[in-house]
mmCIF file of the N, C-alpha and C atoms, coordinates in Angstrom:
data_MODEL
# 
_entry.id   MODEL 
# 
loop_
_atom_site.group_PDB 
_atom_site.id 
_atom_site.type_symbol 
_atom_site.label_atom_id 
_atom_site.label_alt_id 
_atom_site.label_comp_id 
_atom_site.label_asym_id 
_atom_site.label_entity_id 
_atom_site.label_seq_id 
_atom_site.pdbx_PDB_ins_code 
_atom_site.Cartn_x 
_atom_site.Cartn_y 
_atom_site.Cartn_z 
_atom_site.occupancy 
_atom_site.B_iso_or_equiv 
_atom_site.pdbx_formal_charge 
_atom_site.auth_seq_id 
_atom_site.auth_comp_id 
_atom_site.auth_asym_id 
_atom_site.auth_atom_id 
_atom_site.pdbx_PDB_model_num 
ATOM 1   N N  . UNK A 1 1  ? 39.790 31.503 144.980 1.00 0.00 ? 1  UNK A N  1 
ATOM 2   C CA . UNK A 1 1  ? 39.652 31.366 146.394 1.00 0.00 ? 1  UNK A CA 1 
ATOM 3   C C  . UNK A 1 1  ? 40.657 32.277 147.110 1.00 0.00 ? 1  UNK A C  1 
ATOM 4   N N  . UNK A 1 2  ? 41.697 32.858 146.920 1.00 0.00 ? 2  UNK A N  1 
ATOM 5   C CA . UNK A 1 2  ? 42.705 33.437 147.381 1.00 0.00 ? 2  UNK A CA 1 
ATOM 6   C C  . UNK A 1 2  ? 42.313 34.950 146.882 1.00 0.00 ? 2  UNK A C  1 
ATOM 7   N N  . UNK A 1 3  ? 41.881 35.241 145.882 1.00 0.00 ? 3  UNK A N  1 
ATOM 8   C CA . UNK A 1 3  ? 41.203 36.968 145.765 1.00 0.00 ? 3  UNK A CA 1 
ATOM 9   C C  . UNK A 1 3  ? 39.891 36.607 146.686 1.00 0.00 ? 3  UNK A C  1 
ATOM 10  N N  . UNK A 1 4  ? 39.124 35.865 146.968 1.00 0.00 ? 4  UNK A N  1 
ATOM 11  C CA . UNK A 1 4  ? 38.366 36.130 148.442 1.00 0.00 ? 4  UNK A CA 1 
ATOM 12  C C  . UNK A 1 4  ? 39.388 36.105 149.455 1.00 0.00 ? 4  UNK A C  1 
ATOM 13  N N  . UNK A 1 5  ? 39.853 35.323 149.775 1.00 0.00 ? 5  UNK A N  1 
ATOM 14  C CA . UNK A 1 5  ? 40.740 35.303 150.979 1.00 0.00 ? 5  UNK A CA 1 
ATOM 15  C C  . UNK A 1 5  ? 41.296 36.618 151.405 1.00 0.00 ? 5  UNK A C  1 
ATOM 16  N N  . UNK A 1 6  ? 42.014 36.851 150.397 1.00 0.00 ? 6  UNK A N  1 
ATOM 17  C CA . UNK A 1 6  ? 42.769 37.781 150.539 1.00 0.00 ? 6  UNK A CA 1 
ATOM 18  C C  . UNK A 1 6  ? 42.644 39.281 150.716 1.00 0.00 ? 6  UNK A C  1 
ATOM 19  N N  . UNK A 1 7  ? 41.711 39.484 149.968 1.00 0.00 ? 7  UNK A N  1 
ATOM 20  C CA . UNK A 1 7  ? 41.099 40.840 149.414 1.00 0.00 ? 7  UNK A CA 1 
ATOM 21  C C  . UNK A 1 7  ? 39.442 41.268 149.781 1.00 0.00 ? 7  UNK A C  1 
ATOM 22  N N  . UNK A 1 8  ? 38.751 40.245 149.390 1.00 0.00 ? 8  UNK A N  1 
ATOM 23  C CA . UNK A 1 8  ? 37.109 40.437 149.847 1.00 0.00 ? 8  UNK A CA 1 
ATOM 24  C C  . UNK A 1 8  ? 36.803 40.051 150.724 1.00 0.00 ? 8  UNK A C  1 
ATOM 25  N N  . UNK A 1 9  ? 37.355 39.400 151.725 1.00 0.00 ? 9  UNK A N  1 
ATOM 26  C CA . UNK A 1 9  ? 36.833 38.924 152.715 1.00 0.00 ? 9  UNK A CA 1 
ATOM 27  C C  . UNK A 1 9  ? 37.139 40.446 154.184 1.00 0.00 ? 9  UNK A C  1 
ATOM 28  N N  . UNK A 1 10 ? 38.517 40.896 153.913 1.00 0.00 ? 10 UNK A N  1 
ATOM 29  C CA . UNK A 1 10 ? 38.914 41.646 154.690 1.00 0.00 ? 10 UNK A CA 1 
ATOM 30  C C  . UNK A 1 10 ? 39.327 43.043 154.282 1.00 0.00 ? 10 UNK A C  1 
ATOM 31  N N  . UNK A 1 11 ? 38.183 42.991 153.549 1.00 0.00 ? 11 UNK A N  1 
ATOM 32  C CA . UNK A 1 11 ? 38.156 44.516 152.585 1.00 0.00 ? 11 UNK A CA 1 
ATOM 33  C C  . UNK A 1 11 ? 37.880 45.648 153.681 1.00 0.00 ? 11 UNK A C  1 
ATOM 34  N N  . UNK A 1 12 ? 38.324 46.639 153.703 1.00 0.00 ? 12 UNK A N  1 
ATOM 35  C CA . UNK A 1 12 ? 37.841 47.541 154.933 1.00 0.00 ? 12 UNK A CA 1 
ATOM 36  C C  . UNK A 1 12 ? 36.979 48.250 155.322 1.00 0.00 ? 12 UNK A C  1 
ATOM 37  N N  . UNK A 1 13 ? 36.280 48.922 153.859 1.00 0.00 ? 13 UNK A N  1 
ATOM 38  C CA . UNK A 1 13 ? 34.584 49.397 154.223 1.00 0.00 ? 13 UNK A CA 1 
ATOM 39  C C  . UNK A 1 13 ? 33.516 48.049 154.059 1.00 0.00 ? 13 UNK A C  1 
ATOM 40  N N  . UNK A 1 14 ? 34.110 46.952 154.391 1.00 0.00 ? 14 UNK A N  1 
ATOM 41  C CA . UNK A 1 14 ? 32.845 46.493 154.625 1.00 0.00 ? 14 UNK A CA 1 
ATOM 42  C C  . UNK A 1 14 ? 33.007 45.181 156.109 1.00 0.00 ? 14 UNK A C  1 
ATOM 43  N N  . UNK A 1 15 ? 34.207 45.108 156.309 1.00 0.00 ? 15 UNK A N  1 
ATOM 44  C CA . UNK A 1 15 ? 34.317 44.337 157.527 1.00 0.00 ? 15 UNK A CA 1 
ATOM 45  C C  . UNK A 1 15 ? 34.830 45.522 158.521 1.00 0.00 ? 15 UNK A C  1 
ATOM 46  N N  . UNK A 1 16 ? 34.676 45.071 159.756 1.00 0.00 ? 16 UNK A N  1 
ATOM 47  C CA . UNK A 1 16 ? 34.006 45.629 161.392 1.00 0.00 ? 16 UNK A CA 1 
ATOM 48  C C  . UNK A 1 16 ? 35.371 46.191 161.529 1.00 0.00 ? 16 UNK A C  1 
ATOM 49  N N  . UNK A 1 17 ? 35.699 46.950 162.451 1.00 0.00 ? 17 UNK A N  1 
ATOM 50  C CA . UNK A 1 17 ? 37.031 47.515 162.229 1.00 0.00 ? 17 UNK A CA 1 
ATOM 51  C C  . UNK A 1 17 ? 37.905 46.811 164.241 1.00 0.00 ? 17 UNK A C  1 
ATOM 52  N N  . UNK A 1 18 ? 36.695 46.439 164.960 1.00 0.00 ? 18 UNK A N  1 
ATOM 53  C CA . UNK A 1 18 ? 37.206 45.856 166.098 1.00 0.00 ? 18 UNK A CA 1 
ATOM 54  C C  . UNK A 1 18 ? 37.334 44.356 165.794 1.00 0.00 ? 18 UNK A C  1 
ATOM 55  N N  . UNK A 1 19 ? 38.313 43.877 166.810 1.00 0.00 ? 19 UNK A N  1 
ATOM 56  C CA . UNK A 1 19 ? 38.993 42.376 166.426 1.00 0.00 ? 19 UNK A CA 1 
ATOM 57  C C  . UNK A 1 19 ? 38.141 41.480 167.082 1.00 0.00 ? 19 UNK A C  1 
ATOM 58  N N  . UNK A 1 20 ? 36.848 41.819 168.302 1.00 0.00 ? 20 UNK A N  1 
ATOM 59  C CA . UNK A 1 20 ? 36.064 40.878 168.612 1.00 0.00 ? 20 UNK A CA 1 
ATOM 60  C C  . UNK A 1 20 ? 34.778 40.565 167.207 1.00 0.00 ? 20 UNK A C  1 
ATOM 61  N N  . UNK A 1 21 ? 34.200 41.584 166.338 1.00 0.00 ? 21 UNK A N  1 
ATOM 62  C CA . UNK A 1 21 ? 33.451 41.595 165.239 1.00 0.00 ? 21 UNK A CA 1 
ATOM 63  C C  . UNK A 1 21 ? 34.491 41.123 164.063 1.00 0.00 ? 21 UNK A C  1 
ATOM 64  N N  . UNK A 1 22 ? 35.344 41.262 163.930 1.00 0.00 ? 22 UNK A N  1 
ATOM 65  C CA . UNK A 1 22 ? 35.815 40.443 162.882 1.00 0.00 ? 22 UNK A CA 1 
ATOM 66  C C  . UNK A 1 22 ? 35.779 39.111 162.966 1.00 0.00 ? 22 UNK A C  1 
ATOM 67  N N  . UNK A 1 23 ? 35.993 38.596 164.225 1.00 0.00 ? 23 UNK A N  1 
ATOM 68  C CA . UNK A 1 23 ? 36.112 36.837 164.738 1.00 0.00 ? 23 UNK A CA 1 
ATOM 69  C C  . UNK A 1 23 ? 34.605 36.870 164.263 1.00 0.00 ? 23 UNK A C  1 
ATOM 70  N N  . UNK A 1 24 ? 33.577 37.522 164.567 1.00 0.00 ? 24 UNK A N  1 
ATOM 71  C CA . UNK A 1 24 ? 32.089 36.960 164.775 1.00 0.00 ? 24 UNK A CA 1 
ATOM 72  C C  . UNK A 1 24 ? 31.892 37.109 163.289 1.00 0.00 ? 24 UNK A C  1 
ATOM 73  N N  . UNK A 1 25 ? 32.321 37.969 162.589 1.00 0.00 ? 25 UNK A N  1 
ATOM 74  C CA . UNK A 1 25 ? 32.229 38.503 160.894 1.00 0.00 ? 25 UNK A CA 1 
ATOM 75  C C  . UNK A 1 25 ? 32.284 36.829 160.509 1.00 0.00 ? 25 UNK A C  1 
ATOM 76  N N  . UNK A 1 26 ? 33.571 36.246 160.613 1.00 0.00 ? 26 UNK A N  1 
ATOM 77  C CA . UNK A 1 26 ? 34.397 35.622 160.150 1.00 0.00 ? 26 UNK A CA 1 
ATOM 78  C C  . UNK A 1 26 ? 33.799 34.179 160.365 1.00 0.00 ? 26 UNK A C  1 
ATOM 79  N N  . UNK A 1 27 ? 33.040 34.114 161.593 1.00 0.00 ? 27 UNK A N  1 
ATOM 80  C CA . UNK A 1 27 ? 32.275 32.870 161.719 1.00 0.00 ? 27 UNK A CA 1 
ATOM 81  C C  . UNK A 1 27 ? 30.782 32.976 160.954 1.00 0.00 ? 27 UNK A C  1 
ATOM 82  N N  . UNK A 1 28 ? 30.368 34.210 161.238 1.00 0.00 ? 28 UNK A N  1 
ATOM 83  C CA . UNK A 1 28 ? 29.263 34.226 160.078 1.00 0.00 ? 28 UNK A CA 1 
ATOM 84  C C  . UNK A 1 28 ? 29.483 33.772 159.140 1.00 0.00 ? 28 UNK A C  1 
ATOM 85  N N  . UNK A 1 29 ? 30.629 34.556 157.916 1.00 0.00 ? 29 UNK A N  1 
ATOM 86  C CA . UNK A 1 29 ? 30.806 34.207 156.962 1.00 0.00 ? 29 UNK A CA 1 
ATOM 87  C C  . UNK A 1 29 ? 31.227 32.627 156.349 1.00 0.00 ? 29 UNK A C  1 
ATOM 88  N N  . UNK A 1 30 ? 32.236 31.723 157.223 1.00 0.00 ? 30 UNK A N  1 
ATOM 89  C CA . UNK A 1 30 ? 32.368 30.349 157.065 1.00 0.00 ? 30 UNK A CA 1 
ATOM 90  C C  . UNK A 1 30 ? 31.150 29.570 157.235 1.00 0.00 ? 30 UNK A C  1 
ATOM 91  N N  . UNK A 1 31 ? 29.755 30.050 158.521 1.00 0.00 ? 31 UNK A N  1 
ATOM 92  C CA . UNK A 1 31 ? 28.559 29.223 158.769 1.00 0.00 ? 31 UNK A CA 1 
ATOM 93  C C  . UNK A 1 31 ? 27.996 29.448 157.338 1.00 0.00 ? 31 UNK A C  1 
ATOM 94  N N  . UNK A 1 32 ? 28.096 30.584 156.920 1.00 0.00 ? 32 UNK A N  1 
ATOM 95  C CA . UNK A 1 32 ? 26.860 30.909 155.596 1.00 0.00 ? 32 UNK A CA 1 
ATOM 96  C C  . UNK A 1 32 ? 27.252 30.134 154.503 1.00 0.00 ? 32 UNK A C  1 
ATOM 97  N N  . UNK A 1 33 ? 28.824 30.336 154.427 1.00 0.00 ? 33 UNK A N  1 
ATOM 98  C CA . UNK A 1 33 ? 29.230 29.452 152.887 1.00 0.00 ? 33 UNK A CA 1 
ATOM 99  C C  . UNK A 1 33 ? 28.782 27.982 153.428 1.00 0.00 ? 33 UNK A C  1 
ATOM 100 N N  . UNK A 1 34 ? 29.220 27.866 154.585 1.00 0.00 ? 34 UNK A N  1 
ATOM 101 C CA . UNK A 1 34 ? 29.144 26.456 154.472 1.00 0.00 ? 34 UNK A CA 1 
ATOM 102 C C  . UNK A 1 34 ? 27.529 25.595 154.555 1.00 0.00 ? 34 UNK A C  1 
ATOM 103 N N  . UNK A 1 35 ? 26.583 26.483 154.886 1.00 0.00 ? 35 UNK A N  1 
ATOM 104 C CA . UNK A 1 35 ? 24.958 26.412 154.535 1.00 0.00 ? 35 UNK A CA 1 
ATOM 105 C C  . UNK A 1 35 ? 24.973 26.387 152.840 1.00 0.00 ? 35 UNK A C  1 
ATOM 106 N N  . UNK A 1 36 ? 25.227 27.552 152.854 1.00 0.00 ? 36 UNK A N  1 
ATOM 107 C CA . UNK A 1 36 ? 25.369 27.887 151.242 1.00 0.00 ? 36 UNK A CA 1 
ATOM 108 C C  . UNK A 1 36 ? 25.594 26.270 150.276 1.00 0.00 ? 36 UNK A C  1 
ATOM 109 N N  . UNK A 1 37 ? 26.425 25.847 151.029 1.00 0.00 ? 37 UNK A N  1 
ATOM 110 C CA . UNK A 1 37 ? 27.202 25.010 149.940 1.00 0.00 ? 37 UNK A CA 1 
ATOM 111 C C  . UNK A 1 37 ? 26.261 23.663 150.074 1.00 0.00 ? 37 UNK A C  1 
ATOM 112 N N  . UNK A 1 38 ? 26.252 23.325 151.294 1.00 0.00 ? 38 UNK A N  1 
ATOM 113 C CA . UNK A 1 38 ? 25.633 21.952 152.021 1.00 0.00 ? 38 UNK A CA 1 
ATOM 114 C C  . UNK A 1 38 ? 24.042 21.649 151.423 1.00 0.00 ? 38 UNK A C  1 
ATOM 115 N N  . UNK A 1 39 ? 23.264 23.334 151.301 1.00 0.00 ? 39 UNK A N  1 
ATOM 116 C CA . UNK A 1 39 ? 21.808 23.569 151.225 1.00 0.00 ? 39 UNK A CA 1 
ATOM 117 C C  . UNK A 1 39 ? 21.429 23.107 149.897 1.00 0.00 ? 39 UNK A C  1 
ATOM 118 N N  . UNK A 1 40 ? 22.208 24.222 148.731 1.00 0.00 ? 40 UNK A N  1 
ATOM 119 C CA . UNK A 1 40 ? 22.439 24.355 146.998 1.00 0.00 ? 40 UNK A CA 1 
ATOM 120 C C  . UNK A 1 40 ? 23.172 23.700 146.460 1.00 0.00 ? 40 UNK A C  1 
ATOM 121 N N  . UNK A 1 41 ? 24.994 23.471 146.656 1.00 0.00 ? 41 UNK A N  1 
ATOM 122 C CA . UNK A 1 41 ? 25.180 22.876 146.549 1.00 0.00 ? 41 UNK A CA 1 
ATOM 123 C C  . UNK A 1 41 ? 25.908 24.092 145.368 1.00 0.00 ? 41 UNK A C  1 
ATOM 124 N N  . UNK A 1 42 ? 25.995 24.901 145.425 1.00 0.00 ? 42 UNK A N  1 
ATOM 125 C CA . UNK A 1 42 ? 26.168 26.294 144.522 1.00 0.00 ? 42 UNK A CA 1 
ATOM 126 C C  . UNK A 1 42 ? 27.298 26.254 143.867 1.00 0.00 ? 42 UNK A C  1 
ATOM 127 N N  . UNK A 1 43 ? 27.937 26.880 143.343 1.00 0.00 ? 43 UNK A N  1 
ATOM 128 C CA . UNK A 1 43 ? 29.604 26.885 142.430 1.00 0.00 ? 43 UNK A CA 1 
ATOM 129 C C  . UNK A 1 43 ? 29.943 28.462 143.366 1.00 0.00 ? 43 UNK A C  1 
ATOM 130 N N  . UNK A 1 44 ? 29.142 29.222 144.103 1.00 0.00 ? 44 UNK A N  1 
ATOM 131 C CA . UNK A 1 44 ? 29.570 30.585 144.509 1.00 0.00 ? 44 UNK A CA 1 
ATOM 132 C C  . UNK A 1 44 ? 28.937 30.706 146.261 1.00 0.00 ? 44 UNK A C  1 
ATOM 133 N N  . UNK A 1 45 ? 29.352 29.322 146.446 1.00 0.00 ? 45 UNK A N  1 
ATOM 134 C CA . UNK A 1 45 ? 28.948 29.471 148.202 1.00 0.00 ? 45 UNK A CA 1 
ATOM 135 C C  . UNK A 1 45 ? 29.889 29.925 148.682 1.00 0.00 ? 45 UNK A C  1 
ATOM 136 N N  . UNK A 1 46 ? 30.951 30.692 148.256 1.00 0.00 ? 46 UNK A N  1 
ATOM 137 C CA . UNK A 1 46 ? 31.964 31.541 149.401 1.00 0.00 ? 46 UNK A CA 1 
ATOM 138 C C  . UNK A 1 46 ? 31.249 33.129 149.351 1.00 0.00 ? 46 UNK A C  1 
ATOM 139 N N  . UNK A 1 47 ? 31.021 33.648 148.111 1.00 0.00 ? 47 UNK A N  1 
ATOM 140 C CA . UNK A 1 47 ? 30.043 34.808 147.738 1.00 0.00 ? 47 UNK A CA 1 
ATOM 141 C C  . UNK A 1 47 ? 28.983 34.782 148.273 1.00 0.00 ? 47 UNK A C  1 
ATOM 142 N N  . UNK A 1 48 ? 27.667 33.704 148.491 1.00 0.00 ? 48 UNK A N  1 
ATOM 143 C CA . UNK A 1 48 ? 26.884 33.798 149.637 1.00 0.00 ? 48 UNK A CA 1 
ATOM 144 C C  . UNK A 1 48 ? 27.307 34.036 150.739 1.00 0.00 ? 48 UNK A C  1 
ATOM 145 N N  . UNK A 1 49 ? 28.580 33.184 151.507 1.00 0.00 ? 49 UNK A N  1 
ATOM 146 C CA . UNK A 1 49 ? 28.932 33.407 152.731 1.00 0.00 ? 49 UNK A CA 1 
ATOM 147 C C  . UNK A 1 49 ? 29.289 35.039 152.942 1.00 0.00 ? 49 UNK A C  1 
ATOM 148 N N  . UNK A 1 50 ? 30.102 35.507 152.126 1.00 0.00 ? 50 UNK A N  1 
ATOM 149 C CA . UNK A 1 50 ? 30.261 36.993 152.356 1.00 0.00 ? 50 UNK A CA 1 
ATOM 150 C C  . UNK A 1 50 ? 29.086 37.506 152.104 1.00 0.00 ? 50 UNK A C  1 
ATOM 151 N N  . UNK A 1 51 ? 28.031 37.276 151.228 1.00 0.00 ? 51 UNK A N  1 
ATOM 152 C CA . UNK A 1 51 ? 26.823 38.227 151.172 1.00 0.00 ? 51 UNK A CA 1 
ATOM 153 C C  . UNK A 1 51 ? 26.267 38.375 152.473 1.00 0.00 ? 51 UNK A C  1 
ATOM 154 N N  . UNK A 1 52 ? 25.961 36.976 153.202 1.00 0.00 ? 52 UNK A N  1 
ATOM 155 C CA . UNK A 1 52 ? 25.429 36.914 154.490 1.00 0.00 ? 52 UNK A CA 1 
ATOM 156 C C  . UNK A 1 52 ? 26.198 37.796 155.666 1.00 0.00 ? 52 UNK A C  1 
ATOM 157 N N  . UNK A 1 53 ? 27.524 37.462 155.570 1.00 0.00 ? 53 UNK A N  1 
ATOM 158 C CA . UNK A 1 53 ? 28.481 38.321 156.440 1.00 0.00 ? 53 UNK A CA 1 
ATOM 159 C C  . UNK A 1 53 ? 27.967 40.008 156.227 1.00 0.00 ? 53 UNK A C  1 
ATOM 160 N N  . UNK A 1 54 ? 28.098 40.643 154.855 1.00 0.00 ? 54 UNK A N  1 
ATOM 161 C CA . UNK A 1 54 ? 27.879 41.680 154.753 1.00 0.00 ? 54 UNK A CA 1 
ATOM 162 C C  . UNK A 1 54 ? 26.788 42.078 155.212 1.00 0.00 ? 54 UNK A C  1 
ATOM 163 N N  . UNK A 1 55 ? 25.497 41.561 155.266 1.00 0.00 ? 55 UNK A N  1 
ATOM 164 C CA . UNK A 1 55 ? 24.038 41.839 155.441 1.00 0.00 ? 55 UNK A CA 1 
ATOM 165 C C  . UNK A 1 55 ? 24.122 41.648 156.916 1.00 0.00 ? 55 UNK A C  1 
ATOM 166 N N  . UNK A 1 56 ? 24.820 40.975 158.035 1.00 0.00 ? 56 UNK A N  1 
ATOM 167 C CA . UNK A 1 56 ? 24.771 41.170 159.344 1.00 0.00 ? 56 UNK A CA 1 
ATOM 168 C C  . UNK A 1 56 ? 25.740 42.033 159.445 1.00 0.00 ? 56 UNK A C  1 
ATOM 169 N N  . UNK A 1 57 ? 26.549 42.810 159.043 1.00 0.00 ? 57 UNK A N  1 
ATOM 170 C CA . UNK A 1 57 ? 27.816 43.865 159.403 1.00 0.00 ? 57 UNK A CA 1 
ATOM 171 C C  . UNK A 1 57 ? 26.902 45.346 159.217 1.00 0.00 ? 57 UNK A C  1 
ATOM 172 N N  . UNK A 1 58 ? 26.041 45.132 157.966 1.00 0.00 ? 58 UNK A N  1 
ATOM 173 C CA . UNK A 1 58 ? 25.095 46.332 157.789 1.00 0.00 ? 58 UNK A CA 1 
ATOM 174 C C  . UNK A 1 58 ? 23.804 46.640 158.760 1.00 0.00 ? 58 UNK A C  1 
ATOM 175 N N  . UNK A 1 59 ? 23.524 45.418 158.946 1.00 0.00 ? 59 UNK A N  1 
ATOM 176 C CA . UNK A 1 59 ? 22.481 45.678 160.443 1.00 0.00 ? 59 UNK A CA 1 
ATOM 177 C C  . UNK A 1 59 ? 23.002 45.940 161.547 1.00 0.00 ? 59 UNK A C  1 
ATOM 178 N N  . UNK A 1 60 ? 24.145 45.447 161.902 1.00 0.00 ? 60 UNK A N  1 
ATOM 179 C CA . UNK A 1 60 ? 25.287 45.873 163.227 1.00 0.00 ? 60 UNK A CA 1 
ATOM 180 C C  . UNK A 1 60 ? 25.080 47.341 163.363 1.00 0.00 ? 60 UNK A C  1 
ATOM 181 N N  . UNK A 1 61 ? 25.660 47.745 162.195 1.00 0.00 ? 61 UNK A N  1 
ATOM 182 C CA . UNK A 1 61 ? 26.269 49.200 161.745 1.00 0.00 ? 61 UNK A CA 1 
ATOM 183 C C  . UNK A 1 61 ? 25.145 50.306 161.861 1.00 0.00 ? 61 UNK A C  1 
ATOM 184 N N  . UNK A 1 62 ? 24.004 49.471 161.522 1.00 0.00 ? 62 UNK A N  1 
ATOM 185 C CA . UNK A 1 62 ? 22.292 50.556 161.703 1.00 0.00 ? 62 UNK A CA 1 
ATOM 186 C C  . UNK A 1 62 ? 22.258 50.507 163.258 1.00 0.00 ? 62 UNK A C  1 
ATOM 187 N N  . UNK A 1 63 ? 22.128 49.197 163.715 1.00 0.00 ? 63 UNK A N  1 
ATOM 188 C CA . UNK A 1 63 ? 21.722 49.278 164.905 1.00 0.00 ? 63 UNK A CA 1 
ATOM 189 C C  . UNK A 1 63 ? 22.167 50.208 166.199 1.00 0.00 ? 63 UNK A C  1 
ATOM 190 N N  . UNK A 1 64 ? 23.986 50.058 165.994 1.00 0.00 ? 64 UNK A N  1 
ATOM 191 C CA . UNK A 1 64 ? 24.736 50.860 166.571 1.00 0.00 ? 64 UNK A CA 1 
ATOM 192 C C  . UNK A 1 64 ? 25.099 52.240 166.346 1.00 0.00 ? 64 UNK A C  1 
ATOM 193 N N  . UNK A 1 65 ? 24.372 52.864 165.460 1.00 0.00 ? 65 UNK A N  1 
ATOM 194 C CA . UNK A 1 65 ? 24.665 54.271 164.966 1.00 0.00 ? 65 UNK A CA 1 
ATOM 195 C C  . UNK A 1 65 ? 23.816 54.791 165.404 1.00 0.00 ? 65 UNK A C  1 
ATOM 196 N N  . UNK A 1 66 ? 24.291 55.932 166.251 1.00 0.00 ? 66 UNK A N  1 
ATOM 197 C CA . UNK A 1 66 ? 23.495 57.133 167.214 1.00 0.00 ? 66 UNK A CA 1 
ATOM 198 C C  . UNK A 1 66 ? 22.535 57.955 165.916 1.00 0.00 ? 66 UNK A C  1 
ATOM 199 N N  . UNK A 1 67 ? 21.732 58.445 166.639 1.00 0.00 ? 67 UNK A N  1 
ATOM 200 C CA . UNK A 1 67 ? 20.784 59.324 166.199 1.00 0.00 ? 67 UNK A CA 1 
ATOM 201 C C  . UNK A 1 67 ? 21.724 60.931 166.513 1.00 0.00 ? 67 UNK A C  1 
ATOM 202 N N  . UNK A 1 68 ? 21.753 61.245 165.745 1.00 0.00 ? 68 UNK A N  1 
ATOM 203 C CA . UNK A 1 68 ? 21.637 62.983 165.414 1.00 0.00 ? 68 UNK A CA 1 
ATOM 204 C C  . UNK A 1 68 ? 21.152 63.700 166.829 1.00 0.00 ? 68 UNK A C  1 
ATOM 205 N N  . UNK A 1 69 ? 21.319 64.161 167.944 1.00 0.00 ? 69 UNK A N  1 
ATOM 206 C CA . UNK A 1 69 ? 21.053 65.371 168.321 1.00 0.00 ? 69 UNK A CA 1 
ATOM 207 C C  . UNK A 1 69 ? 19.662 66.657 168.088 1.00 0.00 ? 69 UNK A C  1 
ATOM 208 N N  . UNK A 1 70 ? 18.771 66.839 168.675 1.00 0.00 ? 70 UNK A N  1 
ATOM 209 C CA . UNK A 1 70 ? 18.128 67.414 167.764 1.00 0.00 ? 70 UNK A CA 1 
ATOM 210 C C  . UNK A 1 70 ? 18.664 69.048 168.729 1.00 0.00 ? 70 UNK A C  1 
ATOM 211 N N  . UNK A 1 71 ? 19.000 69.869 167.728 1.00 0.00 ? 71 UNK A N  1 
ATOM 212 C CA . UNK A 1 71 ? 19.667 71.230 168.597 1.00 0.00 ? 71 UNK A CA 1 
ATOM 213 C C  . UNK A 1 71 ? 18.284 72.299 169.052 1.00 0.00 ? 71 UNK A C  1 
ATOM 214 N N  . UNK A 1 72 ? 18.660 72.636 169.948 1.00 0.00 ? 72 UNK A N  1 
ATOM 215 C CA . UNK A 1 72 ? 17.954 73.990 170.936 1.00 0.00 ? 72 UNK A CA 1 
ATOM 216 C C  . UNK A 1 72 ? 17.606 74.862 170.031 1.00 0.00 ? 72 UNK A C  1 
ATOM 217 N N  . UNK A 1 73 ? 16.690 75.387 169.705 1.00 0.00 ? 73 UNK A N  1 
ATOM 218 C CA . UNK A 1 73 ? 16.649 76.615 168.646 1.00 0.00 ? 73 UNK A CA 1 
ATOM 219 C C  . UNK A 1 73 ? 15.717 77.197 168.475 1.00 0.00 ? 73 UNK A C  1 
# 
């Protein structure tokens, strides 16, 4: 529980790099484990919770990324 804590949870290519998306990261990730756990009943509902976290940080990250420019030519 403390190598999540510590290390995977606030790993840097994969959590938000502003401090309002980390709070929202961070509630994702506690709602999911704690579905995770409540739903299955799992031995690895903190690893769901970050899976879920990760899979909304990666749609963030699509959504908000500009398109390319297309140049004059």
């Amino acid at each position: 529980m403390l190598f999540f804590a510590l290390f995977m949870l606030d790993d840097p290519p994969t959590s938000p790099p502003r401090y309002v998306d980390q709070v929202l990261f961070a509630l994702i990730v506690a709602v999911g484990a704690f579905l995770a756990f409540m739903l299955f009943g799992v031995q690895y509902y903190l690893f769901a919770g970050l899976l879920i976290g990760n899979a909304w940080e990666a749609l963030r990250r699509a959504a908000t990324r500009r398109l390319p420019r297309a140049t004059a030519g």
